[in-house]
N, C-alpha and C positions, 0 to 999 in steps of 0.2 A: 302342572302346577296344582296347587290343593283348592279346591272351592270351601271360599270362605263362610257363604251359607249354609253349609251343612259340618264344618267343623269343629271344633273343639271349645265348651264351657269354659273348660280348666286352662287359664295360660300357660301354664307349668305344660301339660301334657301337649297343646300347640307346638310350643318352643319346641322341647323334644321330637314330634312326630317330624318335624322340619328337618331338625337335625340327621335326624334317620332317614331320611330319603334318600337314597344314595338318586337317581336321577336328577335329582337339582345341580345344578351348577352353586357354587359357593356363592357365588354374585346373588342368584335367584334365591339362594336361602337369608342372605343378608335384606334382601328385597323384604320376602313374606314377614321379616322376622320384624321389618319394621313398619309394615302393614298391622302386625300383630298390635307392636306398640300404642299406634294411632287407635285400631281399632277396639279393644279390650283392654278393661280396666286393670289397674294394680293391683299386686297382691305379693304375701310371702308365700314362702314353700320353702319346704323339708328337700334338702338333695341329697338325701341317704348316702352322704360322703363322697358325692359325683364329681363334687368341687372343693375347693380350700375350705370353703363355710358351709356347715352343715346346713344351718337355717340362713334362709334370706329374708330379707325383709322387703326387701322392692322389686319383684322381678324386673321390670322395666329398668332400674340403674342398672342390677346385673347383667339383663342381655344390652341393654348399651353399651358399656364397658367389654363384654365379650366381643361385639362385634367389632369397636374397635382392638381389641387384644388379634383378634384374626386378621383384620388388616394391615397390623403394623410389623404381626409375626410372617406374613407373608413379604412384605417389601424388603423386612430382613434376611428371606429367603433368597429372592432374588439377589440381593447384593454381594457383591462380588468381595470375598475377604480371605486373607492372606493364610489364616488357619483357619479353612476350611474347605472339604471336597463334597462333592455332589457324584453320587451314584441313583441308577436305576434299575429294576425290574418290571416285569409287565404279565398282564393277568390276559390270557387268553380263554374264551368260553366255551367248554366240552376239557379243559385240563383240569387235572387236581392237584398242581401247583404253580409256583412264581416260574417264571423263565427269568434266564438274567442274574438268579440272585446273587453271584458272587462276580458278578463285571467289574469294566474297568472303575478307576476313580476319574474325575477332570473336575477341571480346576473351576471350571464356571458355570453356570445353567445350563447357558446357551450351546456352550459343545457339547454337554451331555443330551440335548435336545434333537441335536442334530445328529449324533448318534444313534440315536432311540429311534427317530425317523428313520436311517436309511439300514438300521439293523438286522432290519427280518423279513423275509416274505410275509409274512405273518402279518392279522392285523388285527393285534392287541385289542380288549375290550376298554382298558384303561392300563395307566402305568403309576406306580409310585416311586417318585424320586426322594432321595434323601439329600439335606445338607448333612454335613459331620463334620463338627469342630473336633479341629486336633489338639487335645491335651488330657490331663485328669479326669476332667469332667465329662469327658466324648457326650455332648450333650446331640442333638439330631430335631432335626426339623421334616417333617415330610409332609410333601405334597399327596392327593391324588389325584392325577391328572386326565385326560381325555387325550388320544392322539392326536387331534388338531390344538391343543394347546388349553383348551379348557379346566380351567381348577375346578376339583370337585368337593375338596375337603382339605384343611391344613388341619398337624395336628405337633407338639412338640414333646419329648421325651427327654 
C-alpha cells in the first residue's frame, strides 16, 4: 500500500499513481482513493483528454463518480446475459506474450473461471477475462484478474 505521509501534494497525480499500481487490488485502490478523498482538499485539473472532460472542476465529484462507474461496470460484468460471452487469456512471467488468446467462448463467468482454473500446469501471473456483447456494437468489458479470483482492474471498450 502507498504511505500517505510521504505522498503526493497534487491530488490529480495521487489518483493516478493509484491507479497505476498494478499490485493493488481494485478493492485497495477504491479504498486509497477514498482515503484520498477524506484526506486532501479539492481541486480542478486539466486530464489532457484521459476522460470525456478535458477540465474538471472537482476532482473529488469525479473520482466519486469513477469509483462508482467501476463498481457498477463490474456487477455488469459479472451478470449473466443472453448476448453476451466471456473469454480468457493469461499473462505468465519470463513469456512475451498472452497464452490463451483465441480460447474458447462460455456463456457465463463462472465456467469460464473454472476453466482458467483447471487449464494449465502453469500458474498464471494474472488473467484477463473479457465480457463480449454480441451485436453491432461488439462492445467488451474486461477484467484483470488474480488466479485466486482477485480483480485487479476493470476497464471497458
Amino acid at each position: 500500500m502507498y504511505n500517505k505521509t510521504n505522498f503526493f501534494n497534487n491530488i490529480a497525480d495521487a489518483v493516478w499513481q493509484i491507479k497505476q499500481y498494478k499490485s493493488l487490488t481494485l478493492e485497495e485502490k477504491h479504498l486509497a482513493w477514498q482515503e484520498i478523498l477524506i484526506a486532501m482538499s479539492d481541486s480542478s485539473f486539466n486530464s489532457y483528454g484521459l476522460y470525456d472532460e478535458a477540465n474538471i472542476n472537482s476532482i473529488h465529484a469525479f473520482l466519486s463518480k469513477y469509483i462508482d462507474l467501476e463498481k457498477r461496470l463490474l456487477e455488469r460484468f459479472y451478470k449473466k446475459e443472453a448476448n453476451a460471452v466471456y473469454t480468457y487469456r493469461f499473462w505468465c512471467d519470463g513469456e512475451t506474450d498472452w497464452i490463451g488468446e483465441n480460447g474458447a467462448l462460455y456463456t457465463d463467468f463462472d465456467e469460464a473461471m473454472t476453466e482458467f482454473k483447471d487449464d494449465s500446469d502453469i500458474v498464471p501471473s494474472f488473467a484477463q477475462f473479457s465480457k463480449r456483447y454480441i451485436g453491432k456494437e461488439d462492445k467488451r468489458i474486461h477484467i484483470c484478474i488474480r488466479p485466486n479470483g482477485t480483480v485487479l482492474s476493470i476497464t471497458e471498450d
